[in-house]
VEXDO-870609 format. One record per atom (N, C-alpha, C): x, y, z; atom name; residue in three letters. Coordinates in nm, 3 decimals. Example, Ala and Ser with C-alpha at 12.3 -4.5 7.8 and 13.67 -1.06 7.14 Angstrom:
2
      xx      yy      zz atom type
   1.319  -0.569   0.780    N  ALA
   1.230  -0.450   0.780   CA  ALA
   1.320  -0.330   0.780    C  ALA
   1.285  -0.225   0.708    N  SER
   1.367  -0.106   0.714   CA  SER
   1.290   0.003   0.787    C  SER
END
This chain:
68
      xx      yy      zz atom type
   1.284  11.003  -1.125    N  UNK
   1.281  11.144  -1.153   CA  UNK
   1.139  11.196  -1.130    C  UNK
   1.133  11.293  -1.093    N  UNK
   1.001  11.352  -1.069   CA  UNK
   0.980  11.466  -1.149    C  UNK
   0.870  11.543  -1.168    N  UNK
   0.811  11.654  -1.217   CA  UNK
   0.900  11.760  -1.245    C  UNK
   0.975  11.812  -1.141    N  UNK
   1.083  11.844  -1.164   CA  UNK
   1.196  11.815  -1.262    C  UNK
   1.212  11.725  -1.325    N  UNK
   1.249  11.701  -1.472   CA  UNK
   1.201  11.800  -1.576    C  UNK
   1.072  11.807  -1.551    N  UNK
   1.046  11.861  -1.707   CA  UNK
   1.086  11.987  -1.683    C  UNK
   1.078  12.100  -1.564    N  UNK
   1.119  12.206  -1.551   CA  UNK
   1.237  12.254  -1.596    C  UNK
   1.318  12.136  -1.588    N  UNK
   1.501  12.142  -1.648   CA  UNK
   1.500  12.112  -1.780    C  UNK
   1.422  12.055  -1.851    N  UNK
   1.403  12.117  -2.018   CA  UNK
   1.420  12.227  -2.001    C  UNK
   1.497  12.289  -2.124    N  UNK
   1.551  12.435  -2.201   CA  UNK
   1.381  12.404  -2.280    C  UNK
   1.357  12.506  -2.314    N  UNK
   1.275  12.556  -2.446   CA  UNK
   1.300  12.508  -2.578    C  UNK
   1.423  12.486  -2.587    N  UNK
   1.451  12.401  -2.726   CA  UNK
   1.450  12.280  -2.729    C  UNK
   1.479  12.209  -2.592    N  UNK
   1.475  12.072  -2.574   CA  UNK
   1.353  11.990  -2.587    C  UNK
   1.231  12.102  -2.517    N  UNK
   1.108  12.086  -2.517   CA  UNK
   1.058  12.087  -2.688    C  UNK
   1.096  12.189  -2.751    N  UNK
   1.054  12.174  -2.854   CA  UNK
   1.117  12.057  -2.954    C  UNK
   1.241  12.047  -2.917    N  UNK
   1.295  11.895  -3.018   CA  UNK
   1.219  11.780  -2.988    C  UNK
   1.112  11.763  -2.831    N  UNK
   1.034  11.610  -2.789   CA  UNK
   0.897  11.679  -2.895    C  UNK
   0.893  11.793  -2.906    N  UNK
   0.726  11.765  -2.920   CA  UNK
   0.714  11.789  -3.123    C  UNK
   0.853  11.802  -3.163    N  UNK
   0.851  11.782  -3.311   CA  UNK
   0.874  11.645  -3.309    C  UNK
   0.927  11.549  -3.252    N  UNK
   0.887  11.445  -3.283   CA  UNK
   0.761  11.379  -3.270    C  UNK
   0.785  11.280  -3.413    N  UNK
   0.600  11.222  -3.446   CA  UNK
   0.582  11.108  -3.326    C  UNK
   0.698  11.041  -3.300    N  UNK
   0.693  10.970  -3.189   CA  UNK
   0.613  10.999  -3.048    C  UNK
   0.532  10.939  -2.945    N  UNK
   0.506  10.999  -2.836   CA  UNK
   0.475  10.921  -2.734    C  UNK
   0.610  10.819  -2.730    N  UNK
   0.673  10.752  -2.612   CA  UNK
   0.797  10.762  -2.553    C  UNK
   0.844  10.733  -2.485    N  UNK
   1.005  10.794  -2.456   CA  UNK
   1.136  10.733  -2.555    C  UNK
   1.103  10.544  -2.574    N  UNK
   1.152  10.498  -2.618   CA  UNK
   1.168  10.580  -2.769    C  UNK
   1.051  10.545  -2.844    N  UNK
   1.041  10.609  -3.015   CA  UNK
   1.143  10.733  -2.964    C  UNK
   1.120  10.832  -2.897    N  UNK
   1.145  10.976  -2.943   CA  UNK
   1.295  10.955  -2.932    C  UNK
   1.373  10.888  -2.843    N  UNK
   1.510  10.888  -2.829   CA  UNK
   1.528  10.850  -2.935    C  UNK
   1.499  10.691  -3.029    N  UNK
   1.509  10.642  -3.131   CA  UNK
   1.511  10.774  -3.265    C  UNK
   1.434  10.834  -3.263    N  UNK
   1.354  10.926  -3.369   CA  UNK
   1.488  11.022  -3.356    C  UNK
   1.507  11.097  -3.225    N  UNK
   1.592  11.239  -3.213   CA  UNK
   1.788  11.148  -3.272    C  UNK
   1.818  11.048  -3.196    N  UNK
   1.896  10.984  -3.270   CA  UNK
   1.943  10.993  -3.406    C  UNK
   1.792  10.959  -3.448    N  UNK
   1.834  10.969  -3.598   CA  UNK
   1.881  11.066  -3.681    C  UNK
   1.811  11.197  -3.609    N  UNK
   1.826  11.354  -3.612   CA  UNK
   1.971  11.387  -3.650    C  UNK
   2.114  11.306  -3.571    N  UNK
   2.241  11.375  -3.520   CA  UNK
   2.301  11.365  -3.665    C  UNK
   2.263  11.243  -3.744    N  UNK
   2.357  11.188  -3.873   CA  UNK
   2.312  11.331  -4.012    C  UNK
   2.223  11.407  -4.026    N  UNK
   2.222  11.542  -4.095   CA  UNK
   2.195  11.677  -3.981    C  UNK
   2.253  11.647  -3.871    N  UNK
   2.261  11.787  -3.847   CA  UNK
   2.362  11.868  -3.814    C  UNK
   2.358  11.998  -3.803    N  UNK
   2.477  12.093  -3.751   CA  UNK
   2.552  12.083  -3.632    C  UNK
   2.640  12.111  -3.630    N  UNK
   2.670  12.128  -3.489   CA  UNK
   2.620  12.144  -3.331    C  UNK
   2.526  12.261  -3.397    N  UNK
   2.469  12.348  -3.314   CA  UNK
   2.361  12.216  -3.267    C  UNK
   2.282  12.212  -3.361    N  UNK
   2.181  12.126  -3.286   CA  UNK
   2.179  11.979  -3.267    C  UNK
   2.353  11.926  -3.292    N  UNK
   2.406  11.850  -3.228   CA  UNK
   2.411  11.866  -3.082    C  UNK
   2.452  11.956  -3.054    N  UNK
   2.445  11.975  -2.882   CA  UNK
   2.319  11.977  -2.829    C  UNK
   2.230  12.055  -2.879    N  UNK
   2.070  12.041  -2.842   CA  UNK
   2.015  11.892  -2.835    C  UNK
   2.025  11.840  -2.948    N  UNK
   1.956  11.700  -2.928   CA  UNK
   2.063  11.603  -2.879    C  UNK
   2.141  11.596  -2.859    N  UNK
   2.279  11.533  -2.700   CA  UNK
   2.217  11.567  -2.611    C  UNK
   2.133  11.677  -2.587    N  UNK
   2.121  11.692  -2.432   CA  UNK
   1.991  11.691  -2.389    C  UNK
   1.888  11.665  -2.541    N  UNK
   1.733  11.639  -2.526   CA  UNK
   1.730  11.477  -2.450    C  UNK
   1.858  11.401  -2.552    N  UNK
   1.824  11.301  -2.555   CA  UNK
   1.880  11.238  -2.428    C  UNK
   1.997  11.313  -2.322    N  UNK
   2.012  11.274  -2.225   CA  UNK
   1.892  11.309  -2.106    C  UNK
   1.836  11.424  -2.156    N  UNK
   1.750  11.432  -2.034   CA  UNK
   1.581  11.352  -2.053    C  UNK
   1.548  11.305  -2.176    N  UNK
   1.498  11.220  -2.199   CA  UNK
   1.528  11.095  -2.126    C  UNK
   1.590  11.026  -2.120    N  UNK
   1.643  10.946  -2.031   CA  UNK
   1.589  10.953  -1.916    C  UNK
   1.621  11.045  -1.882    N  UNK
   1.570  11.065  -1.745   CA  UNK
   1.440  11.102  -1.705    C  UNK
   1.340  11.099  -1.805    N  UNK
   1.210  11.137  -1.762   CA  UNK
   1.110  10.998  -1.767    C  UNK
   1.030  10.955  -1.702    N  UNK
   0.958  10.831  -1.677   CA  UNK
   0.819  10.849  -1.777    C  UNK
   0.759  10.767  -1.813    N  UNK
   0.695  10.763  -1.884   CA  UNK
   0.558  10.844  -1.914    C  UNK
   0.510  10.869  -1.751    N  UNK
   0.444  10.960  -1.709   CA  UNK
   0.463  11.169  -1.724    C  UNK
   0.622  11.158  -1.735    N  UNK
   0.624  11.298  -1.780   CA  UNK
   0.614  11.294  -1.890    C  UNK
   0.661  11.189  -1.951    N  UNK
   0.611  11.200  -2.130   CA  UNK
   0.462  11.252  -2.152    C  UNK
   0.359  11.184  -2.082    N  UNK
   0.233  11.213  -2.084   CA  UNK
   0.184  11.343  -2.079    C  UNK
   0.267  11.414  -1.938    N  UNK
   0.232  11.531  -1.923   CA  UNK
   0.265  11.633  -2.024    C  UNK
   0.395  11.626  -2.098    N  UNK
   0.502  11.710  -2.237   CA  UNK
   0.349  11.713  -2.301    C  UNK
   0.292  11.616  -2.376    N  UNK
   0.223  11.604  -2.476   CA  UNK
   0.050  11.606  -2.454    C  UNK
  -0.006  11.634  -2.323    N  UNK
  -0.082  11.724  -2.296   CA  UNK
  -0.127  11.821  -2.353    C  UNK
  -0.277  11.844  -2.380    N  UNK
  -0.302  11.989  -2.455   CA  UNK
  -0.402  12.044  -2.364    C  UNK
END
């Protein structure tokens, strides 16, 4: 996957990687996971689809997300 990944983050998706304390790809899937067992519906679907497109980002876009 290339750079182009991160562009296909939603705004909320982006924001569900960078509330996590985690800031590797592995942890954050682990971390957002844990997220699904108290949450709503709603942001059941959000973090389903953080955590699929997580997946798909290489370790290096992680780097770039968490950039300041």
């Amino acid at each position: 996957m290339t750079q182009k990944a991160l562009l296909e983050l939603t705004v909320e998706e982006l924001n569900m990687i960078l509330l996590c304390t985690a800031r590797n790809k592995n942890d954050i899937i682990i971390e957002l996971e844990s997220y699904l067992a108290t949450s709503g519906p709603d942001m059941v679907e959000i973090i389903h689809s953080t955590i699929e497109k997580a997946n798909d980002l290489t370790e290096e876009e992680f780097k770039i997300i968490f950039l300041k």
